[in-house]
ZAFI-552200 format. One line per field, with one value per residue (C-alpha): residue number from 1; x, y, z. Coordinates in nm, 3 decimals. Example, Ala and Ser with C-alpha at 12.3 -4.5 7.8 and 13.67 -1.06 7.14 Angstrom:
<rs>
num: 1|2
X: 1.230|1.367
Y: -0.450|-0.106
Z: 0.780|0.714
</rs>
This chain:
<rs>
num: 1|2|3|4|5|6|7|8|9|10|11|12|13|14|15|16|17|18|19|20|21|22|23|24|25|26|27|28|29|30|31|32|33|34|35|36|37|38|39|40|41|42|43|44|45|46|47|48|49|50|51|52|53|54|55|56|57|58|59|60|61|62|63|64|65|66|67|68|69|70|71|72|73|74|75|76|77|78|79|80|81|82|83|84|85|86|87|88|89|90|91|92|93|94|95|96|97|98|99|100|101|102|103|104|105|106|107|108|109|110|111|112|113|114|115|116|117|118|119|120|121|122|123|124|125|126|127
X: 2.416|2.137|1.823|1.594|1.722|1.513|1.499|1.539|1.492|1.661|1.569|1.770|1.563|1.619|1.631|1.609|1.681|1.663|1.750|1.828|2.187|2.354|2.656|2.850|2.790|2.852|3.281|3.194|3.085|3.297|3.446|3.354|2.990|2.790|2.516|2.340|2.331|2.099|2.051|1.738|1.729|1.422|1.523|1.832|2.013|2.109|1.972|2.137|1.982|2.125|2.054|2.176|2.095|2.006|1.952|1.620|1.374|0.986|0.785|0.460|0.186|-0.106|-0.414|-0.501|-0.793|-0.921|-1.110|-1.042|-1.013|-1.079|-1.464|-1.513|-1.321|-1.535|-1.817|-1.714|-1.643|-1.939|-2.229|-2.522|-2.617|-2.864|-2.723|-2.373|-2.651|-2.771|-2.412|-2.171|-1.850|-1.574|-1.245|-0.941|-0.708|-0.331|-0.081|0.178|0.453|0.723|1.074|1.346|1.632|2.028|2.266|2.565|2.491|2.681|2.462|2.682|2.526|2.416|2.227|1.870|1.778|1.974|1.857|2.078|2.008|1.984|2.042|2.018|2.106|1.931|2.100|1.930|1.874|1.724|1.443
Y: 1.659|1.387|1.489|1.264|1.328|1.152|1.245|0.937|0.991|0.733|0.685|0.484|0.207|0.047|-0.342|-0.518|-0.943|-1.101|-1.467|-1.697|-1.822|-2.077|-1.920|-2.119|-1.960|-1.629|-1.666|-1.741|-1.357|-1.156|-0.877|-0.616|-0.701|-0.447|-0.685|-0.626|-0.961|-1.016|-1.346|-1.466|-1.742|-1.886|-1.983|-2.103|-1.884|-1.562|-1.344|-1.146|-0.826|-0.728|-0.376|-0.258|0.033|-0.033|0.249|0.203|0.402|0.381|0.261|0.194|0.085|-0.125|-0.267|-0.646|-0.718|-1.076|-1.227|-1.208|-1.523|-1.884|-1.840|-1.540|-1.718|-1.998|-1.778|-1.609|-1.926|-2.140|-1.934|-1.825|-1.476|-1.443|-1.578|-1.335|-1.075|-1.204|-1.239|-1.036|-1.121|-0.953|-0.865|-0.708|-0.458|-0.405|-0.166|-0.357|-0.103|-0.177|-0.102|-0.099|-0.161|-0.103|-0.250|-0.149|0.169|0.334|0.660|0.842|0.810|1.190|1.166|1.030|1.062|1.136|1.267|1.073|1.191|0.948|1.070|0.913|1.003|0.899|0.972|1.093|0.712|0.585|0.794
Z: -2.029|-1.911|-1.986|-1.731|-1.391|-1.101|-0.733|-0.504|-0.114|0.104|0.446|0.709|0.857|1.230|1.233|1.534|1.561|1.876|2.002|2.265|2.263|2.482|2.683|2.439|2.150|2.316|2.263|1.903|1.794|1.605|1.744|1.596|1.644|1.831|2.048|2.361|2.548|2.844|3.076|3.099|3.434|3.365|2.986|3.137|2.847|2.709|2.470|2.236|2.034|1.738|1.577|1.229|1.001|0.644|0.353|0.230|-0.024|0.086|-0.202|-0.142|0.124|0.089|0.353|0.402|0.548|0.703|0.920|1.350|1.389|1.300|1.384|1.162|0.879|0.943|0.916|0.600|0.393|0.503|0.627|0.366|0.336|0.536|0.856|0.789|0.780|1.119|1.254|1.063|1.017|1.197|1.022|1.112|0.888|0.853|0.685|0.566|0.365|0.095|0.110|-0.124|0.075|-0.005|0.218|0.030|0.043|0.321|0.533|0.808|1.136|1.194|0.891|0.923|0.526|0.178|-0.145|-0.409|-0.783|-1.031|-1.423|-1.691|-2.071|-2.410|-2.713|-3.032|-3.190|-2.855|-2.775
</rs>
């Protein structure tokens, strides 16, 4: 029997492409390819919008913070202390999260999240 058994959750993640195509190109997709494909007059051109499901396992998130813009960069980097604590220097924050995804990994449609086990066994010499 294994002895270290780990819980993985997998979570099915939307991704979206989009494009502009000439009409052209439009005879070239495959068949079986499942696009939604709009004109757009002003671009003289269509655009086609892809969408696919991948598996994926959430792994982590983590913030990044910088400047606004070029003038609070600017700021930053070349003013002295006491003018940033005169005019303090603006900065924005993001969330950016990690995924592990597994595109071989097949999830039927009316499922929105699997629990896969993963086990694995030591023997005696290993440990």
């Amino acid at each position: 029997m294994p002895e270290n058994i780990t819980a993985v959750k997998l979570e099915s993640l939307k991704f979206m492409a989009q494009a502009y195509i000439s009409g052209e190109l439009v005879d070239q997709l495959a068949n079986g390819c499942k696009a939604d494909v709009r004109s757009n007059d002003i671009m003289d051109s269509l655009v086609l919008q892809l969408t696919a499901r991948i598996t994926s396992q959430k792994l982590d998130y983590f913030t990044v913070e910088y400047p606004r813009d070029w003038w609070q960069a600017f700021k930053e980097r070349w003013f002295p202390a006491w003018a940033k604590e005169r005019w303090p220097v603006m900065w924005l924050a993001r969330t950016v999260t990690s995924y592990c995804l597994y595109p071989k990994v097949a999830m039927p449609d009316q499922y929105s999240t699997i629990y896969i086990q993963h086990a694995q066994e030591t023997r005696k010499g290993d440990a």
